[in-house]
N, C-alpha and C positions, 0 to 999 in steps of 0.2 A: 329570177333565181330558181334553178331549179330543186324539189323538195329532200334531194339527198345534201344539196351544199346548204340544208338549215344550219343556223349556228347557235340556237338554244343551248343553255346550260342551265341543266336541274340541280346543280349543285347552289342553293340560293343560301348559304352559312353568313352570317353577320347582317344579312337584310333585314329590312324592321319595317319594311310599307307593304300594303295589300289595297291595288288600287281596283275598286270595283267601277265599271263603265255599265251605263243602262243606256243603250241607244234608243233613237225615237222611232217608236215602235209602229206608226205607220205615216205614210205619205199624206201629204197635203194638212190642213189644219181640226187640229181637234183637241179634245178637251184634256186637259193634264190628269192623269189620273198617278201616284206616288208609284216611283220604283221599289216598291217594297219588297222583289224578289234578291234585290241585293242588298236590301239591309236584313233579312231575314238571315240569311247566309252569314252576313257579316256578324252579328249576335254574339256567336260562342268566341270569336276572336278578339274581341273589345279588352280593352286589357292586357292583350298579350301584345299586341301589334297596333302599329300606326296606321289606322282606317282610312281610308282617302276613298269617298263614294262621289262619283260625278255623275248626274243625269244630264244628257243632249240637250234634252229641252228646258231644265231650267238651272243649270250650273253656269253661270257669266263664264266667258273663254272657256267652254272644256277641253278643247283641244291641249291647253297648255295646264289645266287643271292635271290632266291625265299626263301629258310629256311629263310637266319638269318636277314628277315623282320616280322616275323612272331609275333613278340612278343608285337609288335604296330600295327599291323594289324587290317580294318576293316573286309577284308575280301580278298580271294584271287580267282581272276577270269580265267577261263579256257575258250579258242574258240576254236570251234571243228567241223568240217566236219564231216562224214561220214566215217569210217574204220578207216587206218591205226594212224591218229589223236587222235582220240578217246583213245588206245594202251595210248600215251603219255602222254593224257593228266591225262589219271589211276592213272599212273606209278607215276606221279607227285601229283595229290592227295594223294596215298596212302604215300607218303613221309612228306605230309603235315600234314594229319591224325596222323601220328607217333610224329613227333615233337610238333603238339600241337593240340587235338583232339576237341578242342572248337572251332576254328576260322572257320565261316561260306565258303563254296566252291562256289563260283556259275558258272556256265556253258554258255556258249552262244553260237551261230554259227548253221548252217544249222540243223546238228544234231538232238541237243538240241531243237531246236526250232518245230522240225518236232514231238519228242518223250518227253516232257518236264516231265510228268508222270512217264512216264517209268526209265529216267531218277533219276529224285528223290528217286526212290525207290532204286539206287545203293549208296553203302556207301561209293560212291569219288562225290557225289553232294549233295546240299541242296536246289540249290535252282538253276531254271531256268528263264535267261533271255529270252521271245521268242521276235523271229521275229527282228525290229530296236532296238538295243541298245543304240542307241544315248540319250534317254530319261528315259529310262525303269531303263536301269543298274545305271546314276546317283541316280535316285530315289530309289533307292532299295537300294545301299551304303547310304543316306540321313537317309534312315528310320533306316538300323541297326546301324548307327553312332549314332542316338536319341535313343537306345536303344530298338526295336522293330522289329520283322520279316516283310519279305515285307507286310504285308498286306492291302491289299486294292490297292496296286500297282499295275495298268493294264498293262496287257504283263510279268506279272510273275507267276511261280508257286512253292511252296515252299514245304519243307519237315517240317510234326511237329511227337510227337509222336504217335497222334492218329490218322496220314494220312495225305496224300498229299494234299495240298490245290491250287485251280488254281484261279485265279483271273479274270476276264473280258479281253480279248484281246484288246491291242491297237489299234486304227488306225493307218494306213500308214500314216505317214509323210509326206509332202514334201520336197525333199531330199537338197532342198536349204535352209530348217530351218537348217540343221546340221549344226554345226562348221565348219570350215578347218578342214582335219585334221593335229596333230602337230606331224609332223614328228620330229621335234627337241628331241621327248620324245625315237625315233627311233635310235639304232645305224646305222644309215642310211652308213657313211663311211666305216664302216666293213663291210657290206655287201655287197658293192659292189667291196670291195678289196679280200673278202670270193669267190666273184662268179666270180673276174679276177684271182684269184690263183686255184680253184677248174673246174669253168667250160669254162676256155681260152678264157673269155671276154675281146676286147680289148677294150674296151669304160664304159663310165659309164651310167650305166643303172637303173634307180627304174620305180616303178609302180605309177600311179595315176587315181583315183577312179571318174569318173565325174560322170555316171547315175546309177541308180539301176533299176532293173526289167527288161522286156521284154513283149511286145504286144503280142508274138508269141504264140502258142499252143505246144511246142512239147512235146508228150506223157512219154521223157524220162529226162524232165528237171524240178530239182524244184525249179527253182526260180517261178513257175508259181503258184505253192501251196503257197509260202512264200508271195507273192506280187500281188495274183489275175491277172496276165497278167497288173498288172498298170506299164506304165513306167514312170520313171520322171528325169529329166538330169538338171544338173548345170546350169545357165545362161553362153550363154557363155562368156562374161565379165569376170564373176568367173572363169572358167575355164582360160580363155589366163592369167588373175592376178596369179593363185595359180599356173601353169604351170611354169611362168615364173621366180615364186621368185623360186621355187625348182631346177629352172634349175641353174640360181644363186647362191645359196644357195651350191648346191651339186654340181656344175662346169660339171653338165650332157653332153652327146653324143645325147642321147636317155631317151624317155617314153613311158611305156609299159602300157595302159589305161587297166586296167582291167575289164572294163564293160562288161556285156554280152551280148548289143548292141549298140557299140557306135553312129552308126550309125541311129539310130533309126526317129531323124529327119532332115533332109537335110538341113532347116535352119539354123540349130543351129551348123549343121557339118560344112557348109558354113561360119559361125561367128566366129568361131573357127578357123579355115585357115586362115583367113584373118586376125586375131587378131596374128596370131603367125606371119605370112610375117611382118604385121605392126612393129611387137616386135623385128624383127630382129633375133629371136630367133637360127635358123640357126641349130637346132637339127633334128633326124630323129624321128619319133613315130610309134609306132604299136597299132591296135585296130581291136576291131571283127566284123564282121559283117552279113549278112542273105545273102545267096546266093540269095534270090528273089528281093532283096530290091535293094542292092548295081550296080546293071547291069544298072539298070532303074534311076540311079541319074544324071542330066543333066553333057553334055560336060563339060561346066563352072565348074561345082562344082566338076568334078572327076580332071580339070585341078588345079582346088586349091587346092585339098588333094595333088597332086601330088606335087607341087610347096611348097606346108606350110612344105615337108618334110614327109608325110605318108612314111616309107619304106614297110611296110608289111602289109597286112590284112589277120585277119584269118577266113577261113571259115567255117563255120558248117556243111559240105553238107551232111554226115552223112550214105548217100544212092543214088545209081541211082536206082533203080528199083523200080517202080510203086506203087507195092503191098507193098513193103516196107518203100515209104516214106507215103504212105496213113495211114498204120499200125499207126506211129509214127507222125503222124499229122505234116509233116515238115512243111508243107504250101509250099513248091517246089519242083520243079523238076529237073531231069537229066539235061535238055538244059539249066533251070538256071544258074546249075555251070555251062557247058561249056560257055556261056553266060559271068559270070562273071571271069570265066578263061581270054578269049578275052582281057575284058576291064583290068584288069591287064596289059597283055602283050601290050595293044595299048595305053597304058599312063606308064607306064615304073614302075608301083606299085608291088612289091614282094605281092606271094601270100603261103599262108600256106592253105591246104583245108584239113579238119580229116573227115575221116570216121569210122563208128561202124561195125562192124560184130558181129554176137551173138545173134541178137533178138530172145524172147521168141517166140516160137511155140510149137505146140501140140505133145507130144510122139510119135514117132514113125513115125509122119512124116516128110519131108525134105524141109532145110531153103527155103525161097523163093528167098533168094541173098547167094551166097558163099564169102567167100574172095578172092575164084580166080576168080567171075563174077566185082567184087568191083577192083580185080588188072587189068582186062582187061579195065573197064573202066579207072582209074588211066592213063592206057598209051594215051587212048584220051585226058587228061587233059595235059601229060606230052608233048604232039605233038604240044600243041599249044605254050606252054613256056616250057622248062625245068627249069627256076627259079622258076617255083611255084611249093613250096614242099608241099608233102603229107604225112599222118601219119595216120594209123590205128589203131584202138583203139577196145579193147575188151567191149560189152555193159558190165556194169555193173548198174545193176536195183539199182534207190533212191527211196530210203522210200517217201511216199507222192505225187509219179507220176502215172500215170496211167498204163504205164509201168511193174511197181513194183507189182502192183497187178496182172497184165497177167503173170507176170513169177509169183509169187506165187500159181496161179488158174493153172500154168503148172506144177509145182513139187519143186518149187524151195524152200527150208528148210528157214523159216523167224527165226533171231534172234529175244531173247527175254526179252534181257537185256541188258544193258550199255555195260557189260562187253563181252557178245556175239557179240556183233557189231564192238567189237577192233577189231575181229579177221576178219571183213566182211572189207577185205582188197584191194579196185580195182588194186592196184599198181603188188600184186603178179597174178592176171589175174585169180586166183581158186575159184571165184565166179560164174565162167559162165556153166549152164551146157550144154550150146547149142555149146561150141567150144571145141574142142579135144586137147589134147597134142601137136599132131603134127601140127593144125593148127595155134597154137599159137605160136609154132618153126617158122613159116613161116613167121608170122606178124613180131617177132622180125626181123627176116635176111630183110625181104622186108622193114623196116621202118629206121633199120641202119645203111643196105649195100649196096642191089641190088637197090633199085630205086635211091640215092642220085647218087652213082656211073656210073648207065647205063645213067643216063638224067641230067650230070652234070651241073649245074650250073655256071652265070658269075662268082662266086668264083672260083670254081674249074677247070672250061674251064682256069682262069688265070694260073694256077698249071698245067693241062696239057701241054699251051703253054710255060712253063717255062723253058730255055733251057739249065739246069743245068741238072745233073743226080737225082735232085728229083723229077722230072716226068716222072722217068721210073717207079716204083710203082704205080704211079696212073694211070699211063698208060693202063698195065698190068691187073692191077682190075677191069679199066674202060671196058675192050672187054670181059672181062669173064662176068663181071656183063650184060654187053648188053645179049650179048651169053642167057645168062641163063634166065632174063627177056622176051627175042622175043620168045624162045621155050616152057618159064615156067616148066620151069626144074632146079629143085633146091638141087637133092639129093648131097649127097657125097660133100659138102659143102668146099672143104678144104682151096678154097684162103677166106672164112669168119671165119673163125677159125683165119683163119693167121691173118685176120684183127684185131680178137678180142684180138690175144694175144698182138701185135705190135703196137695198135694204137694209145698210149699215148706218147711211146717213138719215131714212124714214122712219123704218119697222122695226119696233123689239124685237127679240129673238122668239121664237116663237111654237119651239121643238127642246 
């Protein structure tokens, strides 16, 4: 069909459903973490309207969850990342399209938000919500429920016959005008019964959203396009109240703070801690934080993360080498991580540290960091804990970063459309043209096998000490893998094969 014979109708008068879709957000298997960008949205309409929220990965039949609302429909919304998300969220338009080719699509999430245009012009959108949706996407269901396309609704951009139309950009919010949000609208149970039967969770675990944005500059992140480097974080009142009814609620272990700097002000980190001691709460949490920032937070306050229950932080460090984190504007350095490596291990806090390999440079000449200058560093990080895990990560360029244009101004082929962007998939790793085949062999084995195994952990030191004959395998793995990590010799790989065949029916999880 071509995009002039669309048959949309914005006139949605007597509908009463707003069906929100969260496709699976990237390829291959991994851990459930809540669609909560559609029920955050969903929030201000509860009450007015018939909510129908389906996630891919844990709504039983969504295909027919999503269809056979369709015929009360205002309209049905799609959130979407970058790459593999995109793919689903197609797949599911074009299903929608077929069943009934009037009811308006609309789009949200980084994606969309970054391409709203471009978007519009594929025939599985109509209409984009940018940037917060908390306020945009009510109002835009408002107006086609009164019978009219978004127009005049800032932060939208819509599809008509005679072109796309883009409306005035909203202001940032602040992120304490939002609702809760209603996880009730969440199969919240299933997923986390989904991710103890699929990824050998013994505990219950969900995610929760306090602040959005980041102060930071880094050249390869766009929440800094989406939100100007503004941050702004929950009170923390709000925070220990909505923490603690969910932990209630959901008879939680664990919360996994999804923010991309939770840490961002120390007081409010501080009010936080103390409100969950006070609460009794008695769960572990995880959340992110800046290599530069985190090292420098007083005794007191790293002794209350520790005590409120922090088990992990994760950290962005991304790069030890100079030229490389200058490149990428980290705002730190090398000794910051080790730095905050230290404080981990001197207040008893689990650390997670990722790194990128891959940065764009110039044809023809050679990266300024290798994977195996980034693994040598890794083993300084490993010497000072071996419970802080590390993970290497292929760059893949976002649309709206700075980043994104030096690999393009390098060779790098931009998609061009909705549809070309499914395929710009970070998860299958064949976006990079700065890393080879074989390097990306290596990042798999060093991120699943050799470094968990050679610099085991309090988990896995408990399984070596285990004085049953299942520590004779981890035994065995544990000196190859050293073996092969101190010399960096990795060819002829065969006890990581054995791993790979063996390790569902053998080996706990172990990452």
């Amino acid at each position: 069909m071509n995009i002039v014979d669309r048959q949309i109708n914005y006139d949605r008068r007597g509908k009463k459903k707003v069906v929100l879709f969260f496709p699976t957000p990237a390829y291959g298997h991994y851990r459930i973490e809540l669609g909560l960008a559609i029920a955050v949205v969903a929030a201000p309409l509860e009450g007015k309207f018939d909510l129908r929220l389906v996630d891919e990965r844990v709504t039983p039949n969504y295909e027919q969850a999503v269809l056979n609302n369709l015929d009360d429909a205002v309209c049905v919304g799609i959130s979407s990342i970058t790459g593999y998300q995109i793919k689903r969220g197609i797949a599911m338009a074009r299903l929608v399209r077929a069943m009934d080719p009037e009811v308006p699509i609309v789009w949200g999430g980084y994606h969309p938000s970054l391409f709203p245009e471009q978007c519009c012009q594929s025939q599985a959108c109509d209409v984009v919500c940018v940037g917060q949706g908390d306020v945009t996407f009510p109002e835009i269901v408002e107006s086609l429920a009164a019978g009219k396309p978004p127009e005049g609704v800032a932060g939208s951009v819509y599809w008509t016959g005679s072109g796309v139309v883009s409306n005035p950009p909203r202001p940032l919010a602040n992120i304490n005008d939002v609702l809760p949000a209603p996880y009730h609208l969440l199969d919240v149970n299933r997923a986390i019964a989904l991710n103890q039967s699929q990824n050998h969770e013994r505990i219950h675990t969900i995610e929760f959203h306090s602040s959005q944005g980041c102060p930071g500059k880094c050249g390869y992140c766009a929440d800094a396009q989406l939100y100007q480097r503004h941050w702004t974080g929950l009170d923390a009142e709000r925070v220990v109240k909505e923490v603690s009814q969910i932990v209630k609620t959901y008879n939680l272990d664990q919360v996994n703070f999804s923010d991309a700097n939770f840490f961002a002000n120390q007081k409010r980190v501080q009010a936080i801690c103390e409100g969950f001691i006070r609460e009794g709460l008695g769960i572990r949490w995880v959340a992110s934080a800046r290599p530069d920032t985190f090292h420098r937070f007083k005794p007191e306050v790293l002794e209350l993360i520790r005590k409120s229950g922090c088990k992990r932080i994760i950290v962005g460090a991304e790069s030890a080498a100079g030229p490389v984190l200058e490149l990428i504007n980290k705002g730190a350095t090398a000794e910051d991580h080790l730095k905050t490596a230290r404080v981990c291990r001197d207040y008893g806090i689990g650390g997670t540290f990722t790194f990128i390999t891959g940065f764009p440079h110039p044809p023809g000449t050679p990266p300024q960091e290798t994977t195996e200058d980034l693994l040598n560093f890794i083993e300084k990080i490993k010497q000072i804990s071996p419970d802080i895990r590390t993970k290497i990560f292929v760059f893949t360029p976002y649309p709206g970063t700075p980043l994104y244009d030096l690999a393009i101004k390098y060779g790098m082929p931009e998609p061009g459309s909705l549809e070309e962007w499914a395929d710009y998939n970070p998860a299958t790793l064949k976006e990079s043209v700065w890393v080879g085949p074989e390097e990306r062999r290596l990042i798999e084995k060093v991120n699943g096998f050799y470094y968990p195994f050679a610099y085991p952990d309090s988990n896995m030191q408990m399984k070596l000490g285990d004085g049953g004959l299942k520590k004779i395998p981890y035994h065995v793995l544990h000196s190859l893998a050293l073996a092969r990590t101190r010399h960096h010799f990795y060819n002829l790989p065969f006890e990581w094969m054995l791993f790979k065949t063996f390790k569902k029916q053998t080996f706990e999880p172990i990452a």
